[in-house]
C-alpha positions in Angstrom: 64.6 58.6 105.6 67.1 56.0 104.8 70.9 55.5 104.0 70.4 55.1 100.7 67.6 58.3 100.0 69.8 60.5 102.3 73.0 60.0 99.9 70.9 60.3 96.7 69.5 64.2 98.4 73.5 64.9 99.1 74.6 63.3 95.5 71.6 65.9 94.1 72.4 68.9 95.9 75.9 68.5 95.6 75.3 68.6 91.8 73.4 71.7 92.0 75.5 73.9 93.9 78.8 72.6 91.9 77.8 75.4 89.2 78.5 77.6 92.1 81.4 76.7 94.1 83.4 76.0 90.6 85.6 79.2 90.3 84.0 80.9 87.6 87.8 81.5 85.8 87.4 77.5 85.4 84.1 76.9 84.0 84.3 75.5 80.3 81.7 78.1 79.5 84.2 80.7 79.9 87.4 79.0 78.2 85.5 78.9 74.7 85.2 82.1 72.0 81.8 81.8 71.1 81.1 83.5 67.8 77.7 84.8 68.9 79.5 87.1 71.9 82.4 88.4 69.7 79.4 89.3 67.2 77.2 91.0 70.2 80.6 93.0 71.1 80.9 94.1 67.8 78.0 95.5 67.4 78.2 97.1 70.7 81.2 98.9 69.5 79.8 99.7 66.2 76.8 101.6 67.4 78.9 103.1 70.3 81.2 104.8 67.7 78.5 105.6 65.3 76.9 107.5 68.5 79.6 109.2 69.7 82.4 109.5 66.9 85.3 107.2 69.3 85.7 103.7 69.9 84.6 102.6 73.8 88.9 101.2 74.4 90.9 102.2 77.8 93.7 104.3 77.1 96.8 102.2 76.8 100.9 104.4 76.6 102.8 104.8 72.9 104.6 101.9 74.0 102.0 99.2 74.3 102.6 96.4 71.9 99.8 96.9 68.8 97.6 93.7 69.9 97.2 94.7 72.9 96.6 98.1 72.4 92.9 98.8 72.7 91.2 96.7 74.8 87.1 97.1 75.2 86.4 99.3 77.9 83.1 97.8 78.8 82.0 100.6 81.2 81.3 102.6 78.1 79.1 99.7 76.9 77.4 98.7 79.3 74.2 98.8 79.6 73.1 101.5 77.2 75.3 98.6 74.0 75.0 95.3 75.8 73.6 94.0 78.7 76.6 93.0 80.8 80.3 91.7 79.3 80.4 88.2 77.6 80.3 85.4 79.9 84.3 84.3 78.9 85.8 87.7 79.3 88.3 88.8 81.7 85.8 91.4 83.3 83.2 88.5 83.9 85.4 85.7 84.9 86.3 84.4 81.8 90.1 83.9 80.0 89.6 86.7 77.4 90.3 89.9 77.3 88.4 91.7 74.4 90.5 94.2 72.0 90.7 96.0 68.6 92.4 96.1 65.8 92.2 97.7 62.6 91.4 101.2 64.7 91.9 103.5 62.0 90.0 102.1 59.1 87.5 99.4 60.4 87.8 98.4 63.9 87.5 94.6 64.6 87.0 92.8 67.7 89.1 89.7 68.8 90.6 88.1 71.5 93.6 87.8 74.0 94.2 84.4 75.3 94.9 85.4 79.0 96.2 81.7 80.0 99.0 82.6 76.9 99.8 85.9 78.9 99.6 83.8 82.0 102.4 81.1 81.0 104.6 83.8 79.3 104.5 86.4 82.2 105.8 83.0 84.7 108.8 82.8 82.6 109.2 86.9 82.8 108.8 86.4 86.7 111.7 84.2 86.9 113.6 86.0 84.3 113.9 88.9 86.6 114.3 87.2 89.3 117.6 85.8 87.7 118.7 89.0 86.5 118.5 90.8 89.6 120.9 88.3 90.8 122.8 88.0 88.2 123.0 91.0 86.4 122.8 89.8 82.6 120.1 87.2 81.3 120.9 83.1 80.9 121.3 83.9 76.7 121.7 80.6 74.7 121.8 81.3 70.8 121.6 84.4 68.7 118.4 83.5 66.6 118.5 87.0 64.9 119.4 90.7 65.3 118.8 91.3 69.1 116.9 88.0 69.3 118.1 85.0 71.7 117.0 81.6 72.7 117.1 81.2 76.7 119.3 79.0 78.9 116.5 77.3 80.7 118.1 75.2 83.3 119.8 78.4 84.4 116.2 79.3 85.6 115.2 76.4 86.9 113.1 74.3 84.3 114.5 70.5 83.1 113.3 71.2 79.8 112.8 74.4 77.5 108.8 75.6 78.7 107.0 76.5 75.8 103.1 77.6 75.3 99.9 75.7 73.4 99.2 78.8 71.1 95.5 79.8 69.9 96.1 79.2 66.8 96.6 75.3 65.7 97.4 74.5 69.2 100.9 73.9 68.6 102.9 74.1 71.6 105.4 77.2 70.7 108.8 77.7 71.8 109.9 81.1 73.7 112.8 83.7 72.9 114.2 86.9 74.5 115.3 90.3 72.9 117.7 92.9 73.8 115.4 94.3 76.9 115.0 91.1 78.3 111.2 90.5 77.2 109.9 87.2 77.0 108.7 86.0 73.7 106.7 84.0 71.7 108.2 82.4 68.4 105.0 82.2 65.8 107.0 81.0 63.2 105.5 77.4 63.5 102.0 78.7 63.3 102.8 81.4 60.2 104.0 78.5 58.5 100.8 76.2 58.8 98.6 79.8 58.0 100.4 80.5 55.0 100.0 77.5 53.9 96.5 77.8 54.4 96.2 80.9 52.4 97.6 79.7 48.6 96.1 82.7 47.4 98.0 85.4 49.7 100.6 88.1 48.3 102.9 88.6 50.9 105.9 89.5 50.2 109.2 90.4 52.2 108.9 94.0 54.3 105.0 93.1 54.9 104.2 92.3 58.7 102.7 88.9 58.5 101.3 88.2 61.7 98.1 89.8 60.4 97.3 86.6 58.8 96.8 85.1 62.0 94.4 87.6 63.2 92.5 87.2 59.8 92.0 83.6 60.3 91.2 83.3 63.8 89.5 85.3 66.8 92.9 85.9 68.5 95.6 87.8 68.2 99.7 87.3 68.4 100.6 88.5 72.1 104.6 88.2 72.6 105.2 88.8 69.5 107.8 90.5 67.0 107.0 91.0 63.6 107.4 88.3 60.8 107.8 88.8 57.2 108.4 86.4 54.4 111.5 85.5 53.2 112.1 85.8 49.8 113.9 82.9 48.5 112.1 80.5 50.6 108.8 81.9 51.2 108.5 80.7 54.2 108.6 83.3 57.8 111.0 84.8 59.3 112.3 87.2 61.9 111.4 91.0 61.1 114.1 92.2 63.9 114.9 95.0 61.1 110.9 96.1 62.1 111.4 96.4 65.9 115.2 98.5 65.3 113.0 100.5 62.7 115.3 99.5 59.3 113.6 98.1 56.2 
């Protein structure tokens, strides 16, 4: 065989077993939220209620933040509802992990954006590190009640991090609270939904972040509840929500 036949046998195999040396976590197939799985899921978890009176979720604590709440326990789905979990989801190798909301009236299925979670929980990681050293977090300015920006340098970055968000793909910017969670600020994305929505009727003391759910397959992780603010309409900070004022 010559030179040239051998390399086009390695250029061809190397092509064919690519598909199977590429971490699966990596493959473009399982970075995208295809409508057609979210709709096989749903309809997995549809019939498995109407069989059995409960939705197929793991059990999360009182404590768990509400998007995050009820993820899809495929074990109870699989493979009496559907054949195996989606391609993209976190239990076969993809970036999603599958949840519901709505529980008590219709449950819907959407999406967690596990890179999101990724990037946010690095920041955590060396937030703690920080404050076991140093007792008390690298606060910059009070944003709103029990609400700060962060100090970056202090933990190491040149500039302030911030994470490409579901949503519009805007690159959002990152805030503490009083425990020392790391979290997202939506505010840039509730603005460009609400104006998307002319027609909505918000109003201040209603939790806004639904409308991102609404629009999109994804929900808000890291978040605090928004509401609108009633001379300018726009969002804003619902810190009076998380210390349970109206």
């Amino acid at each position: 065989m010559s030179k040239a036949a051998k390399m086009s046998v390695i250029a061809i195999m190397l092509f064919f077993l690519s598909g199977c040396l590429y971490p699966s976590d990596q493959r473009a197939e399982n970075q995208i939220p295809y409508p057609d799985q979210i709709q096989t899921v749903q309809q997995a978890v549809n019939q498995y209620q109407v069989d059995t009176g409960v939705l197929p979720i793991k059990t999360r604590d009182a404590e768990t933040p509400i998007y995050q709440k009820y993820p899809v326990d495929f074990s109870l789905l699989v493979p009496r509802y559907i054949q195996s979990p989606p391609g993209n989801s976190f239990e076969n190798g993809g970036v999603f992990q599958y949840v519901l909301v709505n529980v008590d009236e219709a449950a819907e299925v959407k999406l967690i954006d596990l890179t999101v979670m990724n990037d946010v929980r690095e920041l955590q990681t060396r937030l703690n590190q920080y404050m076991r050293k140093n007792e008390l977090a690298p606060i910059g300015e009070m944003v709103d009640t029990g609400l700060f920006t962060l100090q970056f340098e202090e933990l190491g970055y040149k500039e302030p991090p911030r994470v490409r968000s579901p949503y519009f793909n805007n690159y959002l910017p990152l805030l503490i609270d009083n425990s020392g969670q790391v979290l997202m600020d939506y505010s840039i994305d509730l603005n460009m939904a609400l104006l998307q929505d002319d027609n909505h009727s918000y109003e201040y003391g209603d939790d806004i972040r639904d409308l991102l759910v609404e629009q999109s397959y994804f929900v808000p992780v890291f978040s605090i509840p928004y509401t609108i603010d009633e001379e300018s309409g726009e969002p804003t900070y619902f810190m009076d929500r998380v210390y349970g004022r109206k």
